[in-house]
Structure formats: structure tokens, C-alpha cells
C-alpha positions, 0 to 999 in steps of 0.5 A: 509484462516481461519474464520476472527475472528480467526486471531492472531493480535500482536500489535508492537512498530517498530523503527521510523525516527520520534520521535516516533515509528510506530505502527502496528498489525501484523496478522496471521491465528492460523494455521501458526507459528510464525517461518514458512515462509509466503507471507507478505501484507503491509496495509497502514491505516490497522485499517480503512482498516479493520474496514471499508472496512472489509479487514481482513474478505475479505482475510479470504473468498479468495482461497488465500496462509496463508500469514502475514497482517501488519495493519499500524496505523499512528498517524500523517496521513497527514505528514507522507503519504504526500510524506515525505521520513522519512516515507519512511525510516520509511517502510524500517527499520519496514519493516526490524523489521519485517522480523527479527521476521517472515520469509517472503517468496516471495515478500512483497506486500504494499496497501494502499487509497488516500494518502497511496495509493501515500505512497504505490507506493513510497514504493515500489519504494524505496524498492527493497524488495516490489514485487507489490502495489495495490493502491487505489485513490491515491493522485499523485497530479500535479500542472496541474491536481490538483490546487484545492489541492494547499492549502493541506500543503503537496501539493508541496512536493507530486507533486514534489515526483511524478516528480521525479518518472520520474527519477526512476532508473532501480531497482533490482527486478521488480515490479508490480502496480495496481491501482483503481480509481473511474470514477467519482473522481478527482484524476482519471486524476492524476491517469491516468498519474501515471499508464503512468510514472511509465510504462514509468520508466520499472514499470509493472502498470495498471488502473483499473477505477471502480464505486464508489467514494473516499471511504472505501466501494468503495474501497472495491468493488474494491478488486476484481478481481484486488487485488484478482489477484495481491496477486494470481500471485505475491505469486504463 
């Protein structure tokens, strides 16, 4: 990949279910034209993601394919990634958008933390277009696993979100979850049984427990080697 300072960044506006757009950056190495096909990665909170967690420099020091980043802002963080399925109509008509501007070869990957970590895994689970998730400290809230949550505004939409993926039907096209949680944080219980439901719905997922806690730095010493491998063998 090349130098991290070299990526092209295309800010887009890309249609919304919500009374405003969405708004993400598209990024792409200066040695891939806009017309030749790439593997595409999905970044939820892609702005903290790589301001804090340095996620463009990391790919770029990577042996990874060329490949598209989509750095998706949020301006209502807390109603959008809480389960909300205008958001997930939302991924699905920008997701759209943009594979009419760039040809995307092989299947889409989406990443995300905490509550884009939830919204990652829900994506996927909605798009038969999103081959694999890689989600970090995801917020799965349960009533049994997470009572010191059930004031979060969005708490009862989130856990009944993560009932119902019991009930996920058989999809298209399989799909593939990793998931990272620190040993010490609150949602690794939640996390746990996640990993349990989506293996018990036909969905290939894994737990990675790793140091660290509920932040970018932790999330970024835990890239590798589960994101380093997710990207290798969805995209070879």
C-alpha cells in the first residue's frame, strides 16, 4: 500500500433515510483509478477511527490488496448507531451510491467500535453485499448482561435489535464476523454470547479477548493479527 499521507480523501454527501445526508470520505492509494475495480472496507466512525487509532497509516504499512476505505461520519452518533433501521437503510442506499461511483470487487467488509461495532454486525446482517465484520467492543446490550445500560436512551431498541438476531434467516452469501473485546470490559459478557447467536444463526464468528479497554488505542493494538487476517482472506 502506499505512504499513508498519499491517500486521495473524496468527501461525499450519499443519500440518507434521515432528513439529512450522510456523510463520508472516500479514500483510495494515488496508484488506483477511480474506474478500476477494489475491495471496499466500511468504517464506521471512520474520522475517530483514523484520527485516533491511526487506521489509515496502519493499512498503508499492511502487505494488504489496493483497496477503497469509506470513513463514515455521523452527526448523530447515538441515534443513528443504536440499532436504528433508518441507519441501516441508510448503509444500504450509500452503499449503493457508492459502487455506482467505484467498481468494488470481492465482498464489502464493514468495521466499526462500541455502538458501530452493534451497527457493523447489523449491517452485515442486512446486506447480503458485506462479506465479513470486524467489530470491536461492540455494544450487544441484553437486559441480563447489561442492566447498568438501561438508562441509555436506545437501550430497549439495542437489546431487542440483538433478540432478534436469533431469528436471522439463512442469507445469500455467507458471512464471516470477527469480534474483539477487551478482558476487562463490561460488554465482554455480551460480546460472548453475540459470538454464541450469530454461530448458532449459520454466521462464521470468532471472540478475540484481548488487553486493553473501551478505547481507540486498545482498538488499535488489537487490529492485528484479527483484522490483518479478516481483510487477507475475505479479499484473496
Amino acid at each position: 500500500m502506499s505512504n499513508p499521507h498519499e491517500w486521495l480523501r473524496a468527501p461525499r454527501e450519499l443519500p440518507s433515510a434521515f432528513r439529512q445526508p450522510s456523510h463520508v470520505t472516500v479514500c483510495s492509494p494515488p496508484t488506483l483509478s477511480d474506474t478500476e475495480p477494489a475491495p471496499l472496507l466500511w468504517v464506521h466512525d471512520g474520522p475517530a477511527y483514523d484520527a485516533q487509532a491511526g487506521l489509515l497509516e496502519w493499512l498503508a504499512t499492511r502487505d494488504l490488496p489496493p483497496m477503497r476505505v469509506v470513513l463514515a461520519d455521523v452527526r448523530r452518533r447515538t441515534q443513528w448507531y443504536s440499532a436504528s433501521p433508518r441507519y441501516l437503510r441508510t448503509f444500504t442506499t450509500g452503499l449503493s451510491a457508492i459502487q455506482e461511483s467505484y467498481p468494488v470487487r470481492r465482498p464489502v467488509i464493514v468495521m466499526g467500535a462500541s455502538l458501530g461495532g452493534l451497527t457493523s454486525v447489523l449491517a452485515g446482517l442486512s446486506d447480503d453485499r458485506v462479506g465479513a465484520v470486524f467489530a470491536q467492543s461492540g455494544s450487544f446490550f441484553t437486559p441480563e448482561t447489561d442492566a447498568q445500560e438501561s438508562n441509555f436512551a436506545y437501550f430497549d431498541r439495542i437489546a431487542a435489535a440483538v433478540a432478534d438476531v436469533t431469528g436471522t434467516g439463512l442469507r445469500a452469501a455467507p458471512l464471516r464476523v470477527e469480534l474483539t473485546c477487551g478482558s476487562s470490559e463490561e460488554n465482554l459478557h455480551n460480546n460472548r454470547l453475540m459470538a454464541q447467536t450469530l454461530d448458532g444463526v449459520g454466521v462464521e464468528a470468532v471472540l478475540t479477548e484481548v488487553a486493553g479497554g473501551h478505547d481507540y488505542s486498545s482498538w488499535r493494538t488489537a487490529f492485528d493479527p484479527t483484522l490483518t487476517a479478516l481483510l487477507r482472506d475475505v479479499w484473496s
